[in-house]
N, C-alpha and C positions, 0 to 999 in steps of 0.2 A: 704601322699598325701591328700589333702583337694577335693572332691568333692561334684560339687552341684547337685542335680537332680530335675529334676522339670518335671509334669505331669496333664494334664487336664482329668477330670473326669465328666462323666455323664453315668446315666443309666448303669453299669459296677461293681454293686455290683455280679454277677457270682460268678466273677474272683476273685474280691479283695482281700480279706484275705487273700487268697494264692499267692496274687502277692504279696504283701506285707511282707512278713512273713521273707523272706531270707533278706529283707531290714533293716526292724528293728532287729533283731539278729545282725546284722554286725553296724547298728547304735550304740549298747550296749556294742560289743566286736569285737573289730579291732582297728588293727594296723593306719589304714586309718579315717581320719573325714568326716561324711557323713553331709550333710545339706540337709534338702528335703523341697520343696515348689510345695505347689499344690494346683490348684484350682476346683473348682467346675465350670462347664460354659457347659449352651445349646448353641451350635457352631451358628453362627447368621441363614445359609442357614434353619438350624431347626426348627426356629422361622416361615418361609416359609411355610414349611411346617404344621404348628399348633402344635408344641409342646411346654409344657410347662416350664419352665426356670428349674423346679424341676425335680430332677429323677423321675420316677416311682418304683423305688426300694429300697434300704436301702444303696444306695452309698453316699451322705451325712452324714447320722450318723455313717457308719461305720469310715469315714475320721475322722471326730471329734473326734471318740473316741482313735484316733491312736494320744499314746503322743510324740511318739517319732517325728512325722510331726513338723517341727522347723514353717513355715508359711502355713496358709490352709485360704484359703478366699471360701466365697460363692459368686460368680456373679449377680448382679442382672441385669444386662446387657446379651445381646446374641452377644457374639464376635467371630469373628471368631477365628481358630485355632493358625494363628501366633499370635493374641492379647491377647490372654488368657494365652499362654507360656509365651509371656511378660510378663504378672504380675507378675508372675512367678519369672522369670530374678528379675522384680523389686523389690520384695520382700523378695528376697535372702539374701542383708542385710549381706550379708559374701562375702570373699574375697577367691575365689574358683581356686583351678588350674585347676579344668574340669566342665563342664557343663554335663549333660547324661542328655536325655530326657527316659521318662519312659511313655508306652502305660501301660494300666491296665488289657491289655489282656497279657501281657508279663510272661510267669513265667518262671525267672530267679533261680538256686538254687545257694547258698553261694559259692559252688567253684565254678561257671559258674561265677561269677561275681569277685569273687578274681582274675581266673583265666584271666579275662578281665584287670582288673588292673593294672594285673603283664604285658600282653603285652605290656598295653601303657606305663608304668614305662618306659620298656627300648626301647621306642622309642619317647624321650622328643623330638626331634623336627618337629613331625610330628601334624599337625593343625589340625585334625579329623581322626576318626576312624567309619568304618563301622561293622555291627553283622549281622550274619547270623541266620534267624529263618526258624521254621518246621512250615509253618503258617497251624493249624488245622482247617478243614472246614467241611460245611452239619452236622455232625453226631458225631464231635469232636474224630474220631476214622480214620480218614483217614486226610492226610496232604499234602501239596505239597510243594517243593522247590524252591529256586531262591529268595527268597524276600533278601536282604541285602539294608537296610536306614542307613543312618546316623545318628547316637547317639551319641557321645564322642566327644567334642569336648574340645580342646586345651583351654584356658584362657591366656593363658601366648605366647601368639605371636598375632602376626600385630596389637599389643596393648590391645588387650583384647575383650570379645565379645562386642556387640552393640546390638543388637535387632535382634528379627527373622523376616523376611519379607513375609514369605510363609511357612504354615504347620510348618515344622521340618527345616527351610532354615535359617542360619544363617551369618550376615553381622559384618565384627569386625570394633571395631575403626578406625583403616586408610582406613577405605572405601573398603577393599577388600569382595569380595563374598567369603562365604568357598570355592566353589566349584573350583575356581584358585589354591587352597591352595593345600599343601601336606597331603596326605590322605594314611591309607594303610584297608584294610580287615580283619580283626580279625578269622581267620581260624575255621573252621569249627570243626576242630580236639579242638581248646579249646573250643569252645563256640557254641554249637548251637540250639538257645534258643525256648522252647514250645510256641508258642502262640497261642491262642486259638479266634481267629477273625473271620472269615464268617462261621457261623455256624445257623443251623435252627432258633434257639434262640433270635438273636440277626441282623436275614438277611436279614427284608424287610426293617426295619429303615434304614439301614446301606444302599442298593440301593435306599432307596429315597432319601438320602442324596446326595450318590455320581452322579445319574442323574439330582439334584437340582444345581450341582455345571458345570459337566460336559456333559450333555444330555444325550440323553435316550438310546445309546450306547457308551456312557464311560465309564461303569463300565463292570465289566468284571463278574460280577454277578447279576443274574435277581430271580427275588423271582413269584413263581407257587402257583399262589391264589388257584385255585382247589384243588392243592396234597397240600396247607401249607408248601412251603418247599423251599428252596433257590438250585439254581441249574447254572450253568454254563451258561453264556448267550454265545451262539454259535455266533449272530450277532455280536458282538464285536469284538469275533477271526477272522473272514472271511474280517472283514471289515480291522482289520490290519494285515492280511494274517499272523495269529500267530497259531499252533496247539494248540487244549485244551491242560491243564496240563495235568502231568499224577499224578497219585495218588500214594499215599507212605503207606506204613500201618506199626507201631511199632511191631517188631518180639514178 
């Protein structure tokens, strides 16, 4: 199986090396062809806000220095997140039976990600596949459940992808939406992946961003200048009559 992965980058040196790690292992030794294309890009709402197109961390040089990375651009533009995964797409330059998008908060290990494979292998004609992650938050020691996106996607039906139009939304050749398309959930029991996103570290950027896009109760996370600390925005849940999560902690 030939896949391609493609992932936008900023500020998420954290994570990297160890997101990466199970990637290039299996780039070097597998049964399967991996292609990876990734870019570097301050998301445009960013630029809004006054940030600047560079990381503040060592997420750039680390990319560079990853040879197994088949395409890696740096942006000198602020795009947003479907136009950045474009380039992506565009830069691909190989002829892929799957697409995977990869967050850099994601840590995947080598059988979590075989074990991903091997599902989709024996479900060729299904047009996408979802993953279930432990998204890690506050304190990177407590986690809550429910997140499953869209990652996998098919290359070889309704003609082939096209471009993404929104975030992680992807449009194939004959015009169709994924989201018409046949889809199944990749179980929990194979696959269910560490990510390590709204976390003290990394949680006021990440609500200014998301109130840049969606107002000042669309994010479901609010950042307490006093305490320094990222915390559950209650006005969000009440406003769409949802309970807080509840919290999960590794035994």
């Amino acid at each position: 199986m030939k896949i391609g992965v493609i992932g936008s980058a900023y500020n998420c040196a954290e994570f990297l090396n160890k997101c990466l790690e199970p990637w290039e292992s299996l780039k070097n030794n597998s049964e399967h062809e991996f292609y990876f294309s990734f870019i570097h890009n301050c998301f445009k709402e960013n630029r809004e806000l006054g940030f600047d197109k560079h990381s503040q961390d060592q997420t750039d040089g680390i990319l560079k220095e990853k040879k197994f990375i088949d395409s890696y651009v740096f942006s000198e533009e602020f795009l947003t997140e479907a136009e950045s995964r474009n380039v992506c797409l565009k830069n691909m330059k190989k002829d892929v039976d799957y697409v995977w998008t990869l967050g850099f908060d994601e840590l995947f290990t080598k059988q979590q990600i075989n074990k991903c494979i091997e599902f989709v292998s024996v479900n060729p004609l299904v047009a996408w596949f979802k993953i279930n992650y432990k998204n890690y938050i506050f304190d990177g020691k407590s986690w809550i459940d429910g997140f499953c996106p869209p990652r996998i996607f098919n290359n070889r039906t309704n003609g082939g992808i096209s471009e993404l139009y929104y975030d992680d939304d992807f449009l194939y050749k004959d015009g169709s939406d994924y989201k018409i398309l046949s889809n199944l959930e990749i179980p929990k029991s194979i696959a269910h992946i560490k990510h390590m996103t709204w976390l003290h570290s990394n949680g006021k950027a990440k609500v200014e961003y998301q109130k840049k896009r969606w107002g000042e109760n669309g994010c479901g996370y609010s950042w307490n200048n006093e305490a320094n600390m990222l915390e559950f925005n209650s006005e969000h849940y009440e406003r769409h009559n949802l309970p807080l999560p509840i919290l999960n902690y590794d035994e």
